[in-house]
Steps between C-alpha positions, in 0.01 A plus 500: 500500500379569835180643591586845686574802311636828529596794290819711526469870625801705554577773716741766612581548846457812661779478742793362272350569160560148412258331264347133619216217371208401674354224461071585463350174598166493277440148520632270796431115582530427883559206456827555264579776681474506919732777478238727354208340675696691798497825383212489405349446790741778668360720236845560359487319153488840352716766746772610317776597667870594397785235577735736509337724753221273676268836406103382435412662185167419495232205424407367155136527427486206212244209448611156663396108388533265764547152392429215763444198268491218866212783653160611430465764288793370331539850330359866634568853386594769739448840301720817487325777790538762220315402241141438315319175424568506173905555563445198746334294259769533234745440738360170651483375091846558418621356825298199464642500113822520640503207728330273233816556339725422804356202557458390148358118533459560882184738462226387606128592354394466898630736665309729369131285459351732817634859359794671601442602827602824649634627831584872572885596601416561841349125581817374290632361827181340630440341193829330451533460915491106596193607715310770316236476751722559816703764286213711483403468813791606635530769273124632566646475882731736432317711289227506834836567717582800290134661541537422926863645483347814332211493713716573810813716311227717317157468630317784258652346171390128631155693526514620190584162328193322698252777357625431188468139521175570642392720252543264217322225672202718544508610130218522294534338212185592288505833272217701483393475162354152437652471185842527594378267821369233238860534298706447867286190566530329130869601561530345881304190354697433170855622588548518924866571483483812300180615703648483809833663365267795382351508871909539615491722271225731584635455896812651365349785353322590848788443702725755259227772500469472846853481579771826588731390353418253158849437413588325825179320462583387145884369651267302806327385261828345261613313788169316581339452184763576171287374214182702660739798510601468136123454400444833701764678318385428205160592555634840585696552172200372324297794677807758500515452116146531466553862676818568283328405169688723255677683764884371479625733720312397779608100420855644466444692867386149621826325333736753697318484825562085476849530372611808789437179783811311554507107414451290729737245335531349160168361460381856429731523197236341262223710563811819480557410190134482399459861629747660373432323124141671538632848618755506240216376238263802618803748525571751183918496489465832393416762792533255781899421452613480845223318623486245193911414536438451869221225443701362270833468721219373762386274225870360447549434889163284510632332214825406650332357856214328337512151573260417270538451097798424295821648724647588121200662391491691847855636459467565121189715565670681791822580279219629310321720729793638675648590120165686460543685811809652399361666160332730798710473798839658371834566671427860435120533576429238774875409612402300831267315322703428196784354718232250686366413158852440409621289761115319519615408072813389636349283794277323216789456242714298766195267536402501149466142362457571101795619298895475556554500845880655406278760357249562772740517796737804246119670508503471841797635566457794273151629667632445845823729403233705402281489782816621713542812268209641753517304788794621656648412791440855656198554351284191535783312738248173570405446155821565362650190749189279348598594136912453571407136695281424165721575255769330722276203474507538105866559476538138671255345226643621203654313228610716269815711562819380711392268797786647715391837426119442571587383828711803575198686419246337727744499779545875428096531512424310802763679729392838383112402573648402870582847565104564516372157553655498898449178728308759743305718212417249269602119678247243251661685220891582606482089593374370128821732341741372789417137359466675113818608523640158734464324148607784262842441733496149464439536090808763535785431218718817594715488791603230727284234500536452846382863652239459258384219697574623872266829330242275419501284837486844712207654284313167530568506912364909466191370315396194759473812777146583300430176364482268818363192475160648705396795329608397156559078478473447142763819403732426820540089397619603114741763671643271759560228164679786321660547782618135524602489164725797500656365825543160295664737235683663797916544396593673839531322825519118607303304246399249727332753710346699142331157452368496860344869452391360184311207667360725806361719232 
């Protein structure tokens, strides 16, 4: 059994609506795998991004065992950014558990005689470079680059930067009462690491009070330092709950004023879900139904994107939420938000894992028909085209029913959603149901087989005018091999030169 490791996560893409895996690295062995040693050193391991529409959907913030049995340390622990010391010490355990059990008689007692050592995310590449010295050097050159570039593109900020840097070196570290001096120095003595992070710490503080603008100060500080920033966060929820006590509604305020900032990307989804599950457990039903079905249709969105946890649990638990949602949010009450709930319940039915998938796709199919009871084409014109290319996309999938007829049915779909989604208003999106319905054509069992096919070769040529090999490689290389495959199927016109298309394709 070989040493690396990695869990299965599955996603949707946004463009196509297509589900894929990922493959969540949480143990790799450079030595088994060079491949990974790579990207790892790119600081890609853990960017997902779509292969049907080359989109970046964000990085993976999970806990990582390098194995390097030929090196010293043969083993090290590089901990999720996100998380506390605890979190990081269960997850080291169980991934150190984990490869015992990979490597069965090949463990070795050893490899971990010193400790486990550990090295933050951000010297990930250093550490694993084949000159970690010269790798940070060259990396503290650029960092010292950066500050000269700012220096002569923005002079005042550069100043501002140096007083800060000078200001913490000219810190005082000793409080004024001598007991709480006496309690810093036992703590500096005995445990140096944590004293200095509480001097970070305290630096923090300063620079937020004295800073315009805190939140932008906070961000600076997630890029230089992210396990300092979680710390700090913390700390402040620690002191904001000591202010809230047994005020909800002021921890509920707080929840919103989190949740109304858009998402950066997927890694956000965890702590989503987090908020939402506390607003939701602080939030009487009764009184507050708008405002409780909306945090739990937020709830079911986090659930669907978050890449971390059991994908079936995730989707069960949305199905969940979303079905929640709609004992509030009623076709008659709330009818734009009904018909997003409904076509969100559809969305997580197509991807659902547990349970008959003949039975999940017919759910589908049913809340997306009605979904499209409110969004009309005149009405609500874009998200009607999303809902029509959707259900199109279920019609294609489904097993119960005629085959022949499905098919007539996505076709039908897809070529009504092109009446909105236009090459000029909407090109990412009229491209992916060009190529959608390219192999609904070639699946065809009415009419002649042969039009079918000359349909499905032009709609494939329409698509590769969006998906060109430079802004979209990974999409435009499976549409040029449908393309060569329905040219290899090609009835019409000299075979000999079909097979050449075929082969230029």
């Amino acid at each position: 059994m070989p040493n690396s490791y990695a869990e299965t996560a599955n996603y949707t893409c946004p463009t196509t609506g297509k589900p894929f895996d990922f493959e969540v690295w949480l143990i790799v062995d450079t030595a088994e795998r060079p491949d990974l040693l790579e990207k790892l050193r790119a600081e890609t391991l853990h960017t997902v991004v779509s292969p049907y529409s080359n989109e970046v959907l964000g990085e993976l913030d999970v806990p990582l065992l390098i194995v390097q049995p030929d090196k010293e340390p043969p083993l090290f622990f590089s901990p999720a950014q996100q998380t506390t010391g605890e979190q990081d010490e269960q997850h080291a355990r169980g991934l150190v558990e984990r490869l015992r059990q990979n490597t069965g008689g090949g463990w070795q007692d050893d490899w971990l005689r010193d400790g486990l050592p550990g090295v933050q995310r951000p010297m990930l590449p250093v550490a694993l470079s084949d000159d970690p010295q010269a790798e940070f050097e060259r990396r503290q050159a650029a960092a010292q680059a950066a500050l000269e570039r700012l220096k002569t593109e923005d002079p005042q900020a550069y100043e501002q930067v140096i007083r800060e840097m000078q200001q913490a070196d000219e810190q005082d570290d000793a409080p004024d009462e001598q007991e709480i001096a006496a309690q810093l120095e036992r703590l500096k003595a005995e445990q140096p690491e944590q004293y200095a992070r509480l001097m970070q710490l305290q630096q923090v503080m300063q620079r937020l009070a004295q800073s315009d603008d805190p939140e932008a100060e906070l961000e600076k500080l997630r890029a230089e330092d992210p396990a300092l920033h979680q710390q700090m966060i913390e700390l402040m929820q620690q002191m904001n709950a000591q202010y809230q006590g047994e005020n909800p509604e002021a921890e509920i305020r707080t929840i919103l004023q989190e949740l109304s900032q858009p998402a950066r990307d997927i890694r956000d989804m965890p702590r989503w879900v987090e908020l939402c599950r506390r607003a939701l457990a602080l939030l009487p039903k009764g009184g507050n139904e708008p405002l409780w079905a909306r945090l739990q249709g937020t709830l079911g969105n986090a659930l669907t994107e978050n890449p971390l946890g059991s994908r079936a649990d995730n989707i069960e638990q949305a199905i969940a939420a979303y079905q929640q949602a709609l004992t509030v949010m009623t076709q008659q009450a709330m009818p734009v938000e009904w018909a997003t709930a409904m076509m969100n319940l559809a969305n997580a039915y197509r991807n659902r894992i547990r349970g008959e998938k003949a039975e999940n796709i017919e759910q589908a199919i049913a809340a997306y028909q009605q979904a499209l009871s409110v969004r009309t084409q005149q009405a609500m014109p874009v998200e009607w085209a999303t809902t029509m290319m959707n259900l199109a996309n279920a019609y294609q999938d489904r097993i119960r029913g005629e085959k022949v007829e499905n098919i007539e049915q996505a076709i039908a779909a897809y070529q009504q959603a092109l009446t909105v989604m236009t090459q000029q208003a909407m090109p990412v999106e009229w491209a992916t149901t060009m190529m959608n319905l390219a192999i609904a054509y070639r699946n065809r069992i009415r009419g002649e087989k042969a039009e079918n096919i000359e349909q499905a070769i032009a709609a494939y040529q329409q698509a590769l005018t969006v998906h060109t090999q430079q802004a979209m490689p990974i999409v435009w290389a499976t549409t040029m091999m449908n393309l060569a495959n329905a040219y290899q199927d090609r009835i019409w016109g000299e075979k000999a030169e079909n097979i050449e298309q075929a082969i230029a394709s």
